[in-house]
mmCIF file of the N, C-alpha and C atoms, coordinates in Angstrom:
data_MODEL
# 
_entry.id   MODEL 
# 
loop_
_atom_site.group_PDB 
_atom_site.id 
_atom_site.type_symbol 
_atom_site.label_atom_id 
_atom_site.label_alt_id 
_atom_site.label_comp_id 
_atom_site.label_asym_id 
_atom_site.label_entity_id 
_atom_site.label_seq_id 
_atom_site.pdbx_PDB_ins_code 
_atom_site.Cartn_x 
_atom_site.Cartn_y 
_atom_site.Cartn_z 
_atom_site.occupancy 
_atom_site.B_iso_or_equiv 
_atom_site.pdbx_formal_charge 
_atom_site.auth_seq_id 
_atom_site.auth_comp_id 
_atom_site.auth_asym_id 
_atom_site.auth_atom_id 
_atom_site.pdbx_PDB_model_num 
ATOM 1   N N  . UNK A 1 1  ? -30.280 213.446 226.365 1.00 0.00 ? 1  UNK A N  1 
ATOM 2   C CA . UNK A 1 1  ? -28.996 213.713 225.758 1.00 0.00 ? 1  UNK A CA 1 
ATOM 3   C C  . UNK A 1 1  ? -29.196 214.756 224.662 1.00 0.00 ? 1  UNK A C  1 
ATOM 4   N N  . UNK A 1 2  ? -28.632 215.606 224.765 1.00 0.00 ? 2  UNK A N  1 
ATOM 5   C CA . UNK A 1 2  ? -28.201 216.955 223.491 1.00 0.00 ? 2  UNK A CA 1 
ATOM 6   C C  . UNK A 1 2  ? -27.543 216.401 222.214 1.00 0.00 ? 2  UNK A C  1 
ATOM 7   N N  . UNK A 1 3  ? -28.077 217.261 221.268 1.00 0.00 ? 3  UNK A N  1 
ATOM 8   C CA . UNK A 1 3  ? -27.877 216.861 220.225 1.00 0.00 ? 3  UNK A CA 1 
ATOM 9   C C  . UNK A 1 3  ? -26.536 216.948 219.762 1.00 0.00 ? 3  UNK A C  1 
ATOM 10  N N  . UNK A 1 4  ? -25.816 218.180 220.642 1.00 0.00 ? 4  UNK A N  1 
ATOM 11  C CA . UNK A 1 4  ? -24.311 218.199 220.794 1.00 0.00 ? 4  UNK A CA 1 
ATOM 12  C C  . UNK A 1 4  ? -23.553 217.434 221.146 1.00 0.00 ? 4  UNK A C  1 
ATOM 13  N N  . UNK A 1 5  ? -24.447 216.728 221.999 1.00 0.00 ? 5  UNK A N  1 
ATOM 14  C CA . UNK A 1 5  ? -23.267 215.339 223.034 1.00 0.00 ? 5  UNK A CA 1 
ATOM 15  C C  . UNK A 1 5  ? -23.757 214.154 222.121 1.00 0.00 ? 5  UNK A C  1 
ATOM 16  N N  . UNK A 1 6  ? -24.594 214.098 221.596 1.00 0.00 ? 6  UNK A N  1 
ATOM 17  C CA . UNK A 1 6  ? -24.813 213.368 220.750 1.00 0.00 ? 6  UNK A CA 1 
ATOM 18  C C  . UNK A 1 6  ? -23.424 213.006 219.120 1.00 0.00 ? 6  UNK A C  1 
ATOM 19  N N  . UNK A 1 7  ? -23.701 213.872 218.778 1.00 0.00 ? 7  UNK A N  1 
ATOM 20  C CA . UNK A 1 7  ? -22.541 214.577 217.946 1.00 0.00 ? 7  UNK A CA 1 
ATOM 21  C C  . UNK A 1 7  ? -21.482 214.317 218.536 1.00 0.00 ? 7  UNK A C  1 
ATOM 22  N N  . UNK A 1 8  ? -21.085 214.467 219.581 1.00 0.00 ? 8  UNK A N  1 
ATOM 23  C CA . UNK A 1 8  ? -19.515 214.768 220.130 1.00 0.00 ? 8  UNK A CA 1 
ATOM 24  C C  . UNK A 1 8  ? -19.276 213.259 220.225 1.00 0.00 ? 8  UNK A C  1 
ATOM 25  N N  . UNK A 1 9  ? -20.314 212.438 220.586 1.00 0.00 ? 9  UNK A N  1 
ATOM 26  C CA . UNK A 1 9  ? -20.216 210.559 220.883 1.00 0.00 ? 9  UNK A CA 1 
ATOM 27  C C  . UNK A 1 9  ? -19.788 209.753 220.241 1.00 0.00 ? 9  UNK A C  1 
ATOM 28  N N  . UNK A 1 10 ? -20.357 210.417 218.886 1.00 0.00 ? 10 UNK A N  1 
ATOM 29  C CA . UNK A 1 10 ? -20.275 209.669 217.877 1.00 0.00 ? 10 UNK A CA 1 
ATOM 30  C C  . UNK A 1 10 ? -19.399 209.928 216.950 1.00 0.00 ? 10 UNK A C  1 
ATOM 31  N N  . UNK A 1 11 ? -18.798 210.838 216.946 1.00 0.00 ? 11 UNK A N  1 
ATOM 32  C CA . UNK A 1 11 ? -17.907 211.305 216.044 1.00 0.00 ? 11 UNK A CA 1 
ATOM 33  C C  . UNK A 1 11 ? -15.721 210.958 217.075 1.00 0.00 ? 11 UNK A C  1 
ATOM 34  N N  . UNK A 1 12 ? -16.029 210.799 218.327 1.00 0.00 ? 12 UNK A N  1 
ATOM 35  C CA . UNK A 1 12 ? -15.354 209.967 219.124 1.00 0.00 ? 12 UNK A CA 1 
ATOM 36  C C  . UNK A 1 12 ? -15.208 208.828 218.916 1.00 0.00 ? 12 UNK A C  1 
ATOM 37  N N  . UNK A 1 13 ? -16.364 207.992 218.554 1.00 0.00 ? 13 UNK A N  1 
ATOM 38  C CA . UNK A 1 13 ? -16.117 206.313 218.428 1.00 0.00 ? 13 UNK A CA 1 
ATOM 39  C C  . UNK A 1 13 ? -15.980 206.057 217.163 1.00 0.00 ? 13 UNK A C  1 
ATOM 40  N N  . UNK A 1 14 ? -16.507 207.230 215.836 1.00 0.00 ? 14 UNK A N  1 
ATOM 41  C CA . UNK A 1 14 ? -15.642 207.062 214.564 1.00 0.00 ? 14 UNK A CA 1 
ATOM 42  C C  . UNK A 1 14 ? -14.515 207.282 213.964 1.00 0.00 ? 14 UNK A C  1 
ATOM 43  N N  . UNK A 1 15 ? -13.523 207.953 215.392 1.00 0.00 ? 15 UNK A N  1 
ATOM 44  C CA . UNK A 1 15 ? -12.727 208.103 214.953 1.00 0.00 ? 15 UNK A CA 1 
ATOM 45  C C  . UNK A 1 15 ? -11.533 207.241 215.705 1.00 0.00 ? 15 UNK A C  1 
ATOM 46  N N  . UNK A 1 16 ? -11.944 206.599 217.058 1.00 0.00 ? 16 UNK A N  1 
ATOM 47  C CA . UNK A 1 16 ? -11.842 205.730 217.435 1.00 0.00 ? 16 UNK A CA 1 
ATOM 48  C C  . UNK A 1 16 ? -11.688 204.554 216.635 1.00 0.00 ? 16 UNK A C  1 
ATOM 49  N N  . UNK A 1 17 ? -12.589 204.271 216.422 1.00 0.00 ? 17 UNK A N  1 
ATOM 50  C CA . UNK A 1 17 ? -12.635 202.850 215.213 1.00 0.00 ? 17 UNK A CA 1 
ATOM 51  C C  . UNK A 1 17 ? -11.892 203.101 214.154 1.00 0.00 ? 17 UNK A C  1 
ATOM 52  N N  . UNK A 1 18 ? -11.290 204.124 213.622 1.00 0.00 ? 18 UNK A N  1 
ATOM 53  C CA . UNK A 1 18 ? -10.387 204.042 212.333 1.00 0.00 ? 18 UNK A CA 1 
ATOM 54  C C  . UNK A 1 18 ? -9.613  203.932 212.559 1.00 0.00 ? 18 UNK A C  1 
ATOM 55  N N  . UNK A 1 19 ? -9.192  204.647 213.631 1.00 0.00 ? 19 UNK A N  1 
ATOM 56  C CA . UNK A 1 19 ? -7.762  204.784 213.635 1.00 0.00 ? 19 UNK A CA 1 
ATOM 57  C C  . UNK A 1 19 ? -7.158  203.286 214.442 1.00 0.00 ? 19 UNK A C  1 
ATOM 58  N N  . UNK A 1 20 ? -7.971  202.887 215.012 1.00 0.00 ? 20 UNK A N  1 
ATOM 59  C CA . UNK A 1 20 ? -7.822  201.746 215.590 1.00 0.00 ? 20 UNK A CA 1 
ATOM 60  C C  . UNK A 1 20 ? -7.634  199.702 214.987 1.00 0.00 ? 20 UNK A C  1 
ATOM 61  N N  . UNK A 1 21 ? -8.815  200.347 213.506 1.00 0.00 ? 21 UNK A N  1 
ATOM 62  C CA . UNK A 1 21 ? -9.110  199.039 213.275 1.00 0.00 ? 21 UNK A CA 1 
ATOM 63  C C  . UNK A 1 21 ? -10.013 198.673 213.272 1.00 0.00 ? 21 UNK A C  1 
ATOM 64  N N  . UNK A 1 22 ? -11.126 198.774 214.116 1.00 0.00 ? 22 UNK A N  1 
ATOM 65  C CA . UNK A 1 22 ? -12.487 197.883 214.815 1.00 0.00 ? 22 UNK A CA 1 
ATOM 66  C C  . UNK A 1 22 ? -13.255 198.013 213.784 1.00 0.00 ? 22 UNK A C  1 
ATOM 67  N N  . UNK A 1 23 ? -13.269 198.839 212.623 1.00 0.00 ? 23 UNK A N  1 
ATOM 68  C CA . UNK A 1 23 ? -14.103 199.133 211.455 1.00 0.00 ? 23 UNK A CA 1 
ATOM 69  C C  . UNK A 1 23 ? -14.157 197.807 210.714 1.00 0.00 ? 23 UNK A C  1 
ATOM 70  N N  . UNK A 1 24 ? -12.557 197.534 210.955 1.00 0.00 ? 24 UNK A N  1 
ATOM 71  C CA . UNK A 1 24 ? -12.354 196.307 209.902 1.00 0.00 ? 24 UNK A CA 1 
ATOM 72  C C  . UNK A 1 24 ? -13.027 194.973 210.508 1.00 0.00 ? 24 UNK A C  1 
ATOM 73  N N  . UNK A 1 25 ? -13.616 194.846 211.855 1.00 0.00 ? 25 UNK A N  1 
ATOM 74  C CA . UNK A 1 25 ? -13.634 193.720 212.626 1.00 0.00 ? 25 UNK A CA 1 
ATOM 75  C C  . UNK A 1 25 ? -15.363 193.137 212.592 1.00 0.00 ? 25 UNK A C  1 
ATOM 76  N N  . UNK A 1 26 ? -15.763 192.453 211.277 1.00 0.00 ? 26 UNK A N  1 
ATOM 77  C CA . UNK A 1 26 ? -16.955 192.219 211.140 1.00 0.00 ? 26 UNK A CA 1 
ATOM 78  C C  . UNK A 1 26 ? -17.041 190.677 210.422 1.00 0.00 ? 26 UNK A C  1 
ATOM 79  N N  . UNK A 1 27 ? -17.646 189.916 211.456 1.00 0.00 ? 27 UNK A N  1 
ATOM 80  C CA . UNK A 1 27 ? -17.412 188.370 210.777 1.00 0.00 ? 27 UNK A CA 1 
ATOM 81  C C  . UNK A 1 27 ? -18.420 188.306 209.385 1.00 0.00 ? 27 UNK A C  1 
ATOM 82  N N  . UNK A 1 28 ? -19.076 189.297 208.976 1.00 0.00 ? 28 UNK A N  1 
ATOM 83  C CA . UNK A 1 28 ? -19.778 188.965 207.387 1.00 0.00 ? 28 UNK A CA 1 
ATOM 84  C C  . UNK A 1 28 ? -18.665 189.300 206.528 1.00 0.00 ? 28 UNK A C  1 
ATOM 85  N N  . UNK A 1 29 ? -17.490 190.162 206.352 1.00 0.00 ? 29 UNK A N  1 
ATOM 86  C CA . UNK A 1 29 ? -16.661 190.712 205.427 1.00 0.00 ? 29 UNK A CA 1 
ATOM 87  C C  . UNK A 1 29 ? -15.276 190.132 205.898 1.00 0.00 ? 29 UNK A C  1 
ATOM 88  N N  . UNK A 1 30 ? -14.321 189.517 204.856 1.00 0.00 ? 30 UNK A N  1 
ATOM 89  C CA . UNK A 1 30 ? -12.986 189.627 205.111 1.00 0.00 ? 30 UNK A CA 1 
ATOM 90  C C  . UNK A 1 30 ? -12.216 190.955 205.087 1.00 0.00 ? 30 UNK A C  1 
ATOM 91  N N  . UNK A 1 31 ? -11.731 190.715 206.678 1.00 0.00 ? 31 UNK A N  1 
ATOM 92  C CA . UNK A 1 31 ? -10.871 192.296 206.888 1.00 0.00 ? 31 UNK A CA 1 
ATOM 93  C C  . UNK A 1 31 ? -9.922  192.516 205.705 1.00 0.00 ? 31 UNK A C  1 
ATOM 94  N N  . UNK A 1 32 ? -9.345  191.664 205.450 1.00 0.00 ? 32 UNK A N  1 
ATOM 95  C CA . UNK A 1 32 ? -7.991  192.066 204.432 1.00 0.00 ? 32 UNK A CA 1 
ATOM 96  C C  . UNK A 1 32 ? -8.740  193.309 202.750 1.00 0.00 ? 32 UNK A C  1 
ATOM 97  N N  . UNK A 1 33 ? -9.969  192.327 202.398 1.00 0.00 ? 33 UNK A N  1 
ATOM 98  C CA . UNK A 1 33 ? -10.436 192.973 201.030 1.00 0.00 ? 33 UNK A CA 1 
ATOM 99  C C  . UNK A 1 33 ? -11.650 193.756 201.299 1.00 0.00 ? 33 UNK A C  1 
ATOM 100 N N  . UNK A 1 34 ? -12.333 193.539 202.685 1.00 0.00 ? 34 UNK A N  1 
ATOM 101 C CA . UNK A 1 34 ? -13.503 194.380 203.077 1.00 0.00 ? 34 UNK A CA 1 
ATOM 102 C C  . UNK A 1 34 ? -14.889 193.576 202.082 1.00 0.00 ? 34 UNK A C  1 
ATOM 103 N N  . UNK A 1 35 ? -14.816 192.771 201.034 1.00 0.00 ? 35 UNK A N  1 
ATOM 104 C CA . UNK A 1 35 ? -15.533 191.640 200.544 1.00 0.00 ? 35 UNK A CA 1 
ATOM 105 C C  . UNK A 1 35 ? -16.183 190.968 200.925 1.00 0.00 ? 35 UNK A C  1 
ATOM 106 N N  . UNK A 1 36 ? -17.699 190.519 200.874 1.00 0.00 ? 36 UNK A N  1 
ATOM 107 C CA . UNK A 1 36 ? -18.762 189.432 201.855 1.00 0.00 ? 36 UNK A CA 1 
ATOM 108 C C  . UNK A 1 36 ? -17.987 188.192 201.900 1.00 0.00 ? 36 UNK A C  1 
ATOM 109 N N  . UNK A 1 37 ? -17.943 187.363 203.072 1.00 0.00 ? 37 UNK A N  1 
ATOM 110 C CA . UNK A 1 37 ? -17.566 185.689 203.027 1.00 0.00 ? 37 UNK A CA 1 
ATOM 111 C C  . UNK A 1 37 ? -18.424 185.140 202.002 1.00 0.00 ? 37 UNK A C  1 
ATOM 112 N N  . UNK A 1 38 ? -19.889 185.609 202.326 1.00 0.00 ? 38 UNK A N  1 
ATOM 113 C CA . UNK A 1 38 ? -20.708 184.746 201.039 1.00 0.00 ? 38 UNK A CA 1 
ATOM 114 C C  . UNK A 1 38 ? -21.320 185.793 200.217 1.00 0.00 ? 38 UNK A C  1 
ATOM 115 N N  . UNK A 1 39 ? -21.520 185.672 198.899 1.00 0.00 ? 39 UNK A N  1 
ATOM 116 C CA . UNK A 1 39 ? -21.877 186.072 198.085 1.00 0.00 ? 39 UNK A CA 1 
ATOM 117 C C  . UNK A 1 39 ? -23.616 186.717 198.555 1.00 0.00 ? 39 UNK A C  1 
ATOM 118 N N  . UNK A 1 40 ? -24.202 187.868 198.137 1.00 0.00 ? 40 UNK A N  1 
ATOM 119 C CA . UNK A 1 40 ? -25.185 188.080 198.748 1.00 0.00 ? 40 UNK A CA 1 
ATOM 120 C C  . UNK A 1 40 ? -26.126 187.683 197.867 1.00 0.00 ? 40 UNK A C  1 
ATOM 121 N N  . UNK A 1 41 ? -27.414 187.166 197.899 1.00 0.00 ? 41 UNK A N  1 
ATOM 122 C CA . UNK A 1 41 ? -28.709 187.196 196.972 1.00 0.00 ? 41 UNK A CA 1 
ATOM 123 C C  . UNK A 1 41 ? -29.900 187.455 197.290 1.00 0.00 ? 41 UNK A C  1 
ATOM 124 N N  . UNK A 1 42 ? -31.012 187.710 196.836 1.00 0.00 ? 42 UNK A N  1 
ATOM 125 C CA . UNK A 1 42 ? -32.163 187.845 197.506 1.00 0.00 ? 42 UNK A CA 1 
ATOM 126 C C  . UNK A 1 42 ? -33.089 186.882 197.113 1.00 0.00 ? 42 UNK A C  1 
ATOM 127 N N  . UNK A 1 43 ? -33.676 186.410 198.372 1.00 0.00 ? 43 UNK A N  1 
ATOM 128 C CA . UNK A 1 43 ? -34.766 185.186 198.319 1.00 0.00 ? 43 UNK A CA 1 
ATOM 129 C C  . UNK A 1 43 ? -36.060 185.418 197.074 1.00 0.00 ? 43 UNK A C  1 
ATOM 130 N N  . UNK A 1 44 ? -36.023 184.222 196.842 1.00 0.00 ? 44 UNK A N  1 
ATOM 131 C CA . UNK A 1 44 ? -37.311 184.447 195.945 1.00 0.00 ? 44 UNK A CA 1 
ATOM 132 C C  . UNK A 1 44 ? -38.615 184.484 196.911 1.00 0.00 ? 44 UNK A C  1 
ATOM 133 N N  . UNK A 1 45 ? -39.919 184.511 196.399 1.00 0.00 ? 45 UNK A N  1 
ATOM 134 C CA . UNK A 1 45 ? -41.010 184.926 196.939 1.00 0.00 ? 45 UNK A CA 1 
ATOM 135 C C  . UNK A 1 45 ? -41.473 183.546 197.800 1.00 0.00 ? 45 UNK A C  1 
ATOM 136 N N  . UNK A 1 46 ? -40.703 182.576 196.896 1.00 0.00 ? 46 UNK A N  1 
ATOM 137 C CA . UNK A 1 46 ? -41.267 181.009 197.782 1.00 0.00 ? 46 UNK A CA 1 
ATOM 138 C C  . UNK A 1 46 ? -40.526 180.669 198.906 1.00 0.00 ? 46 UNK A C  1 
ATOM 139 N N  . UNK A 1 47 ? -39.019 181.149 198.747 1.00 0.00 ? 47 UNK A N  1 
ATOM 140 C CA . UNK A 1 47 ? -38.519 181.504 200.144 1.00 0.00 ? 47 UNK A CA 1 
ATOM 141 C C  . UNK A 1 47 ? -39.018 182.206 201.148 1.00 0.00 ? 47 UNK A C  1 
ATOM 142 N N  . UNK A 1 48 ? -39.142 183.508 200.994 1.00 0.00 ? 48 UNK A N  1 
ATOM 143 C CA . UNK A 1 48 ? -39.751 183.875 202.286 1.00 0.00 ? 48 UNK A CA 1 
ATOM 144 C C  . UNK A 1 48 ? -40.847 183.751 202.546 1.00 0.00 ? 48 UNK A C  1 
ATOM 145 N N  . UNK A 1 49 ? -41.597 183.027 201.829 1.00 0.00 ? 49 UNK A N  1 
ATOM 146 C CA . UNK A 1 49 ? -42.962 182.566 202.281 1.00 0.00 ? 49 UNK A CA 1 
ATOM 147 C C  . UNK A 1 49 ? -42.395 181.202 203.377 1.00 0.00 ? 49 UNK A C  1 
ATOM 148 N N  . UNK A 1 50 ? -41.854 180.164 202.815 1.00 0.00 ? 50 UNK A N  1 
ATOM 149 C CA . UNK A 1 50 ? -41.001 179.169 203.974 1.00 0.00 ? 50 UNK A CA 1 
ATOM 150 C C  . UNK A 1 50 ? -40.731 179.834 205.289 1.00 0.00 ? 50 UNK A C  1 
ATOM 151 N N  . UNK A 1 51 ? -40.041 180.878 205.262 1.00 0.00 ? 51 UNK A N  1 
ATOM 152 C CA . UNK A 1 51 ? -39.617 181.313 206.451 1.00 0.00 ? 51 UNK A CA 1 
ATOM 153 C C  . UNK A 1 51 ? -40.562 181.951 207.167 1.00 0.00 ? 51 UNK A C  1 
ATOM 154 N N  . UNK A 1 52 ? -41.663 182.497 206.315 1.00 0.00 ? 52 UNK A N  1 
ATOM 155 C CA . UNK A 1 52 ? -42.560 183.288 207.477 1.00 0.00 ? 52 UNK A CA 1 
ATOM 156 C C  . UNK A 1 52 ? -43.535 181.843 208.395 1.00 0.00 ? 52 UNK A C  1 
ATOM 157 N N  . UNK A 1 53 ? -43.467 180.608 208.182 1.00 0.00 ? 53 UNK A N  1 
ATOM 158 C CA . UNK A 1 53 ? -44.403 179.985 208.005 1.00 0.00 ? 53 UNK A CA 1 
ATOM 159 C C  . UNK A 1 53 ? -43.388 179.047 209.289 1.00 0.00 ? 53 UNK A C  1 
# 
């Protein structure tokens, strides 16, 4: 694929998606305020040690 058709693809499905809506359609954010459902944080070091394990 060319870097043109590349370009041309993607700039189709972004404009697609705006004008459409689908931008807004993501179950981590409420569509209405674009805002996370949950608050974000980052694990401490003893967390992801749990998870790698």
């Amino acid at each position: 694929m060319s870097m043109a058709a590349l370009l041309r693809s993607f700039f189709k499905r972004l404009v697609k998606d705006v004008f459409s809506g689908d931008r807004r359609r993501n179950p981590l954010f409420d569509p209405s305020t674009l805002q996370p459902i949950a608050t974000p944080r980052r694990l401490t070091s003893e967390e992801r040690a749990q998870l790698d394990t």
